[in-house]
MIDREN-83722 format. One line per 5 residues: number of its first residue (from 1); their letters; for each residue y, z, x of C-alpha. Coordinates in Angstrom, 2 decimals. Each point is the difference from the previous one (the first is absolute). Layout:
<sites>
NUM	A	Y,Z,X; ...
</sites>
This chain:
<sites>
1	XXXXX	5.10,-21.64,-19.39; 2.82,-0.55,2.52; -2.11,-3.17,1.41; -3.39,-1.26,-0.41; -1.33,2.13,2.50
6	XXXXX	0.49,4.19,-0.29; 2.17,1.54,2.75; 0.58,3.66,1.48; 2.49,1.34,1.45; -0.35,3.84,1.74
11	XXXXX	1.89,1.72,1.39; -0.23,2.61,2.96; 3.02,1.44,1.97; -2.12,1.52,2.63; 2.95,1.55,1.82
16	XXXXX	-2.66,2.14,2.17; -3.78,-0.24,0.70; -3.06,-2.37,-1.20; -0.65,1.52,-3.72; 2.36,-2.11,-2.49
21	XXXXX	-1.12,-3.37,2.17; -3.60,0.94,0.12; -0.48,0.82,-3.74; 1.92,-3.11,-1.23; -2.10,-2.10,2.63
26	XXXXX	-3.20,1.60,-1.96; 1.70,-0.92,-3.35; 0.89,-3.58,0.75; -3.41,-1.15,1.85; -1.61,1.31,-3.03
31	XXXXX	1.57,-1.73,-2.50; -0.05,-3.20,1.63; -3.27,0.17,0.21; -0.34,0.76,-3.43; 2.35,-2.56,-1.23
36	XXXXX	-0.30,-3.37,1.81; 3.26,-1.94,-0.95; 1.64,3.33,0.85; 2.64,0.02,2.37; 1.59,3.64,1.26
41	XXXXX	2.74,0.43,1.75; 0.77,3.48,1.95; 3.82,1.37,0.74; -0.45,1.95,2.74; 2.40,2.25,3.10
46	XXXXX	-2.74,0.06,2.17; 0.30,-0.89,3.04; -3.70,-0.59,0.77; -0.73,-1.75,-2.93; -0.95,-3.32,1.68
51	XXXXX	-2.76,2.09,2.45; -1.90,-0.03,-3.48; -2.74,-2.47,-1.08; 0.54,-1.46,-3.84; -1.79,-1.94,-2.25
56	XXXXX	0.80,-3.78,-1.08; 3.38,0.32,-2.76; 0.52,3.13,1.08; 3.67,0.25,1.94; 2.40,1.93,1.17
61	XXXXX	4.33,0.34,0.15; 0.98,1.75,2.92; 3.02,2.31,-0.65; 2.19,1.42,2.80; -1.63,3.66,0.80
66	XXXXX	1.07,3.12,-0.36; -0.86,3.98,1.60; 0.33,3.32,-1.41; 1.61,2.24,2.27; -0.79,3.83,-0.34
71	XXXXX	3.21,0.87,-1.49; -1.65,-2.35,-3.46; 3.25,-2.54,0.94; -1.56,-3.65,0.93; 1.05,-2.07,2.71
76	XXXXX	-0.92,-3.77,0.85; -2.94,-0.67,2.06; 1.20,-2.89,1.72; 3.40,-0.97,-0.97; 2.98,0.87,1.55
81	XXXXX	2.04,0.45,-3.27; 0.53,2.99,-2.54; -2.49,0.84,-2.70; 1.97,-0.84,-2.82; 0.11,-3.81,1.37
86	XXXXX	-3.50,-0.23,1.09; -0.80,1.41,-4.02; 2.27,-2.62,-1.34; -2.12,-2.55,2.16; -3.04,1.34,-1.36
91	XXXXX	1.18,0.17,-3.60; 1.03,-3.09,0.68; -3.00,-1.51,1.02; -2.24,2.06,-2.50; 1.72,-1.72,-3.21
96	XXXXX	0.26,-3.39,1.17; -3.69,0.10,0.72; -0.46,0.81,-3.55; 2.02,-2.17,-1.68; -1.68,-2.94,1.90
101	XXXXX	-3.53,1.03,0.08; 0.16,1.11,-3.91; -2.62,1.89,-0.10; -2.03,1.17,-2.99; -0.76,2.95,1.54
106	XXXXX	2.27,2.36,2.05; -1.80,2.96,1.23; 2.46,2.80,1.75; -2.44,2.10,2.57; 1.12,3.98,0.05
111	XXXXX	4.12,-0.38,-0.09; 1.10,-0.52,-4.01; 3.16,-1.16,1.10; -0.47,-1.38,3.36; 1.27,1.44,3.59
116	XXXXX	3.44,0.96,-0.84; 0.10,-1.59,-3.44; -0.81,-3.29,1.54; -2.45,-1.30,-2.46; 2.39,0.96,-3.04
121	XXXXX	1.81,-3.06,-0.25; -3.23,-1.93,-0.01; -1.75,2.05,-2.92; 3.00,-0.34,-1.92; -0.23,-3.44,0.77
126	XXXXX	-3.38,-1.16,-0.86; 0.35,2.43,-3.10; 1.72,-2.80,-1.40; -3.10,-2.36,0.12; -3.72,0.28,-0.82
131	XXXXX	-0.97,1.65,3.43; -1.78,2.86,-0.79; 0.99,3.12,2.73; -2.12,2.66,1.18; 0.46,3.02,2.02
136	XXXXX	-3.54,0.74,2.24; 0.24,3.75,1.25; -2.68,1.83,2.03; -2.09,2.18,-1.02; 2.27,3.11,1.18
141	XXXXX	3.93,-0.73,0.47; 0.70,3.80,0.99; 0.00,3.31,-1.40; 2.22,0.00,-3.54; 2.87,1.43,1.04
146	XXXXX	0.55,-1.79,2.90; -0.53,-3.24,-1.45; 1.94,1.40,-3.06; 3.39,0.86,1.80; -0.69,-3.75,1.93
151	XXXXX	-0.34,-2.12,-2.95; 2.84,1.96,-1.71; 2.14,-0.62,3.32; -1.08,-4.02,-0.31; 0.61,-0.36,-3.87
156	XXXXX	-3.41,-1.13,-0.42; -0.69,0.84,-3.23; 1.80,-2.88,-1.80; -1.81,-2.21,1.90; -2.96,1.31,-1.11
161	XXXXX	0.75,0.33,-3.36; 1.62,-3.53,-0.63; -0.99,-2.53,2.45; -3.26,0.65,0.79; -3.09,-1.17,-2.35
166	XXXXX	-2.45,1.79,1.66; -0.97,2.53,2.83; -3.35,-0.47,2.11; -1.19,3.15,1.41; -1.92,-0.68,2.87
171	XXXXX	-3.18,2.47,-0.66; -2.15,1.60,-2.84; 1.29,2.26,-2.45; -1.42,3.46,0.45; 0.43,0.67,3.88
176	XXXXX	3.87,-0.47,0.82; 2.57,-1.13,-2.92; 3.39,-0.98,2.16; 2.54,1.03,-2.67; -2.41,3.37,-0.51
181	XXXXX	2.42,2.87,-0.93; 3.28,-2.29,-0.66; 2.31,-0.51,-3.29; -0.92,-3.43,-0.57; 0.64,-1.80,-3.69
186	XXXXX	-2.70,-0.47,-2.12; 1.55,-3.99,0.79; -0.50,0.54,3.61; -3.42,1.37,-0.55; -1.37,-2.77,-2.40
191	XXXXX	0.48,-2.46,2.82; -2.24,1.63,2.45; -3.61,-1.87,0.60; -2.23,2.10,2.69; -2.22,-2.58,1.79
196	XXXXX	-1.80,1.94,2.63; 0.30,-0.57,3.96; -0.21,-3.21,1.47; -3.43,-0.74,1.53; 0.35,-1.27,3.32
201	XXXXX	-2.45,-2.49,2.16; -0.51,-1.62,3.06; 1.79,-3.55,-0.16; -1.63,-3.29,0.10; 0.44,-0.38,3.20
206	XXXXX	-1.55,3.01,1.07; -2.59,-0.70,-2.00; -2.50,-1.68,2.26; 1.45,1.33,3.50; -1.92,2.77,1.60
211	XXXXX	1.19,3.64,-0.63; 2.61,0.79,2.49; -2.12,2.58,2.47; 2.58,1.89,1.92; -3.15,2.55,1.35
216	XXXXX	-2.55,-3.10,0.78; -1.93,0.97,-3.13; 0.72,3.80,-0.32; 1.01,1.86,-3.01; 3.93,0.96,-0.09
221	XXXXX	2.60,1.80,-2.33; 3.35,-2.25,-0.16; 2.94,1.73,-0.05; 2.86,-1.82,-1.59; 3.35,1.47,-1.01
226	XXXXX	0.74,-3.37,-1.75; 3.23,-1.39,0.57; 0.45,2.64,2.93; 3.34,1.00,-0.23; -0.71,3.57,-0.77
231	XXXXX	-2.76,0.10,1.35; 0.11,1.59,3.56; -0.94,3.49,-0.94; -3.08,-0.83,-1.52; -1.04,-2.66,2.69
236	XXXXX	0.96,2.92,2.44; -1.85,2.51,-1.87; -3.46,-2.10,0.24; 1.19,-0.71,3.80; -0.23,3.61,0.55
241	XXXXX	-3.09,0.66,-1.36; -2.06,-3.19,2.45; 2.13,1.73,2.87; -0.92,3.42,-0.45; -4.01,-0.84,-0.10
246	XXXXX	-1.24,2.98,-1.93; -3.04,-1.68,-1.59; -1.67,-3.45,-0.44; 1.86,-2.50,-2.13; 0.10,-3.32,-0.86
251	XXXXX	1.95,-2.98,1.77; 3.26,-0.03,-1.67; 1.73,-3.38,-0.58; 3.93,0.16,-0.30; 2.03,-2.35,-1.98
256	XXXXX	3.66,1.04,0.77; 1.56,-2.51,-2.28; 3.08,-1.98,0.69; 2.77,2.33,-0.52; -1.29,2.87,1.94
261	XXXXX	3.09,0.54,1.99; -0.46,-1.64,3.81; -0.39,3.41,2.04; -2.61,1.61,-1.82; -1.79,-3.66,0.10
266	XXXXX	0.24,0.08,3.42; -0.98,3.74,0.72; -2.90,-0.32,-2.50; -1.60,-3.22,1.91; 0.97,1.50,3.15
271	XXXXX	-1.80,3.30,-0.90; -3.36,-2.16,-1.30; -0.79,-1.64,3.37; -1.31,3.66,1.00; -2.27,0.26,-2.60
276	XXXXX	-2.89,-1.26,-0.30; -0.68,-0.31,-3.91; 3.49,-0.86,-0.80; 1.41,-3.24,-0.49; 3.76,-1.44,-1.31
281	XXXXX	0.70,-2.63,-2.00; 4.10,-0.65,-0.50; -0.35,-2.36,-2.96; -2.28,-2.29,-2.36; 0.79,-1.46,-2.66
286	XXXXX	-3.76,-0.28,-1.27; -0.69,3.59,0.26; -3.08,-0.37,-2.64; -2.84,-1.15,2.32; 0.93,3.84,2.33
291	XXXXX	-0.29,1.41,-3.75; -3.17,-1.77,-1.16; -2.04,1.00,3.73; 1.26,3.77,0.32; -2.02,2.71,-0.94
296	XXXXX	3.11,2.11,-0.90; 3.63,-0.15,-0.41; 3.02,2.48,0.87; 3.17,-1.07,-2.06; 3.32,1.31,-1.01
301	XXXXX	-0.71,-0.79,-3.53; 2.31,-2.90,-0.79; -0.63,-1.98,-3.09; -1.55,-2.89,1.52; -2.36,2.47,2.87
306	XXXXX	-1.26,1.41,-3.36; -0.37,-3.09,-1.64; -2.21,-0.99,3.13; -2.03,2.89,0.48; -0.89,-0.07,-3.86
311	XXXXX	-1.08,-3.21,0.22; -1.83,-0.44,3.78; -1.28,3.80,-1.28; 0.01,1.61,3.11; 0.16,3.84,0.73
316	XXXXX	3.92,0.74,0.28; 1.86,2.72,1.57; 3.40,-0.32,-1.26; 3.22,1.71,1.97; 3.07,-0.88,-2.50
321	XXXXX	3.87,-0.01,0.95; 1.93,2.42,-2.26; 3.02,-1.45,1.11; 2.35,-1.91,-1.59; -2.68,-0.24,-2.61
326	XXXXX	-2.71,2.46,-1.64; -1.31,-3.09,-0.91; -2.92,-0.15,2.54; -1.03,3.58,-0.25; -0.06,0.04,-4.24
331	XXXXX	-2.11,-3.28,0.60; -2.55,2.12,2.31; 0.39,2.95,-1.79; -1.25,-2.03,-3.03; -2.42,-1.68,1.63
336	XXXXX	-1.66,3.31,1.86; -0.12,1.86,-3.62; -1.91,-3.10,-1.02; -2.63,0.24,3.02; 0.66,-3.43,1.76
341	XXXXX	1.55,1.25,2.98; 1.38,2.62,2.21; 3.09,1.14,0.94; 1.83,1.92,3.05; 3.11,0.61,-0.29
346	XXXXX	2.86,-0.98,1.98; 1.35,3.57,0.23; -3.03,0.90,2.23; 0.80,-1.92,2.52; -0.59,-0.24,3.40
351	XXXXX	-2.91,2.27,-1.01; -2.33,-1.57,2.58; -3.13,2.07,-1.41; 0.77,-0.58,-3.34; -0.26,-4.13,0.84
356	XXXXX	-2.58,0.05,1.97; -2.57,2.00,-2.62; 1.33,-2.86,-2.67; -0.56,-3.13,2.34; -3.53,1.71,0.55
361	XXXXX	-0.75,0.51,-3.72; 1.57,-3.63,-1.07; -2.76,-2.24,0.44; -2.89,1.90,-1.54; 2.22,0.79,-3.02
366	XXXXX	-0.57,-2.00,-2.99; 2.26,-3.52,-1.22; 1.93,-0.02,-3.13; -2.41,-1.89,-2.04; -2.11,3.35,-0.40
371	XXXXX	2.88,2.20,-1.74; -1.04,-2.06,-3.02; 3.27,-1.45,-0.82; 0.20,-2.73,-2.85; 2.01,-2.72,0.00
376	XXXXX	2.16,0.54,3.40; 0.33,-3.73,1.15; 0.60,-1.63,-2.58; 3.35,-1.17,0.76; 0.18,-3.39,0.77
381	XXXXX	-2.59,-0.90,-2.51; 2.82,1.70,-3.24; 2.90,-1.83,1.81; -2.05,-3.27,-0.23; -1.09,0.74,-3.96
386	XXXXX	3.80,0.72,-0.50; 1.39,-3.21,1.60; -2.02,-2.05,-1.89; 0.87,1.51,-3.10; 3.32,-0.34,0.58
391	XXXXX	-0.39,-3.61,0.77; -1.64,-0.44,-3.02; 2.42,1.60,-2.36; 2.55,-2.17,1.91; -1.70,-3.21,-0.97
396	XXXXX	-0.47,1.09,-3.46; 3.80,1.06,-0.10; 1.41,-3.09,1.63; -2.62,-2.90,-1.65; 1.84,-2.27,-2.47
401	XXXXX	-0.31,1.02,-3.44; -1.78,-2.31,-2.34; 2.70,-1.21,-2.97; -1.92,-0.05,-3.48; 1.68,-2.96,-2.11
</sites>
């Protein structure tokens, strides 16, 4: 190996929201735990990173941040340079990392070639040495042909054919397939490994505090549109329904998640203080012990919500974004067909009536464990059974041979 202890590096551009972050998070606190001279190391733009808990030898590299305006250009978040410089930083940054660190493993989260192309130069890089490099995607990218014409747009496709060794799919085969419907080589195709989601569970220092009780003991549905950003028509939808009164419901609990954009913040808490069974939370970073004491969840249907609800299995109402991505709504779509949740769509809104009949359904429905799913959370149990694998055909590889005389 590289060094006498095993090293990985991921990386996760995060340019917008909590996903990329919270699923490497999930990936490295596994694997340390599972391997304990393991040391991981986490490349990451966001800029809430350090708000996060982690495990002993696991890390993180904080790279200057970046936003995605709504015209698809990016712009920095903080710096008060162009976007080409603050990329070269990052670039910059990214393959000096990775030259020092050496890992054996270099695990690419969702981007083949990086923000821009900034991770290029590194895979070509540690393509030279014994590093093995892997691509994790979710579960669903987006629908084919928009993730065709993007990938065609990025040049992807060598990447994928010649640097990487292998691509993780973050979920079981049978229920989404993220390259479903696109002309991939049978090359391309040979590398792919489905895993199955990542389970998700309170952390250990959760463990042994008492559930967080936001009712004084009474049964609530959380609400969380994850990383918030686009999030404010769904938080407004559920709003609407608690304001109008039409029938009984339960207390609602609303995590509004740190880049819910300030005004809506404000005019959401503002709005709570009238009601009575409404509260607001801006922002936790330990969202689990809200997941593991709800009766019910509303959610947008991000990969890391669904990840949670699967595993805290919890009656879900899920109201997806369709824009810039189909990705939420094929993920619900997929996931209603297979009976572990329901869906409203975001087209109905503000249908007030239409909200308040599902908030009033949601907690007598049944959790995901009764749809009779196999293998959905598997995830971070594969990655571990890979990882060691490869670290063993890395010993074998790179152990002196023994000379016959």
């Amino acid at each position: 190996m590289s060094s006498t202890t095993p090293k990985i590096l991921i990386y996760s551009h995060d340019s917008f929201g909590l996903g990329h972050l919270r699923r490497c998070r999930a990936i490295a606190q596994s694997l340390v735990g599972d391997f304990s001279t393991l040391s991981v190391l986490i490349l990451s733009g966001s800029p809430i990173i350090g708000s996060f808990e982690f495990r002993s030898r696991v890390d993180f590299v904080r790279i200057p941040g970046v936003i995605k305006l709504r015209n698809g250009e990016y712009t920095p978040l903080s710096l008060h340079i162009n976007i080409d410089q603050t990329l070269a930083i990052r670039s910059s940054i990214i393959e000096h990392t990775a030259e020092v660190f050496d890992p054996d493993i270099f695990i690419v989260d969702k981007e083949p070639t990086g923000l821009r192309g900034e991770v290029l130069g590194t895979l070509e890089a540690l393509k030279k040495t014994d590093t093995r490099l892997v691509l994790g995607l979710r579960d669903v990218m987006d629908d084919p042909e928009t993730l065709t014409e993007e990938w065609d747009r990025k040049n992807v496709y060598p990447a994928l054919e010649n640097l990487y060794d292998e691509i993780w799919v973050y979920g079981p085969e049978g229920i989404c397939n993220p390259l479903d419907g696109m002309d991939m080589s049978p090359k391309i195709k040979d590398k792919l490994r489905y895993t199955g989601y990542l389970r998700r569970s309170l952390p250990k220092s959760a463990e042994d505090q008492p559930a967080p009780a936001p009712f004084e003991e009474e049964p609530y549905i959380l609400v969380t549109p994850g990383g918030g950003g686009d999030g404010v028509e769904m938080v407004d939808w559920v709003m609407r329904a608690y304001e109008a009164r039409q029938r009984p419901l339960f207390p609602a609990l609303i995590v509004l998640g740190p880049f819910m954009p300030a005004a809506a913040a404000a005019d959401f808490t503002e709005r709570a203080e009238h009601l009575r069974d409404v509260e607001v939370l801006r922002f936790t970073p330990q969202i689990e012990p809200y997941l593991a004491n709800a009766t019910a969840i509303v959610g947008m249907g991000g990969y890391n919500t669904f990840c949670e609800i699967l595993s805290f299995d919890k009656p879900t109402l899920m109201v997806p974004r369709v824009v810039p991505r189909r990705e939420q709504a094929i993920r619900a779509e997929r996931a209603e067909q297979s009976n572990l949740l329901k869906v409203l769509p975001i087209e109905r809104y503000p249908d007030v009536d239409l909200m308040a009949d599902a908030l009033s359904e949601l907690p007598q429905m049944a959790p995901p464990s009764t749809a009779g799913v196999d293998n959905l959370l598997g995830g971070l149990d594969v990655i571990g059974q890979r990882v060691g694998d490869i670290f063993a055909e890395r010993q074998e590889t790179l152990a002196p041979k023994l000379v016959n005389f």
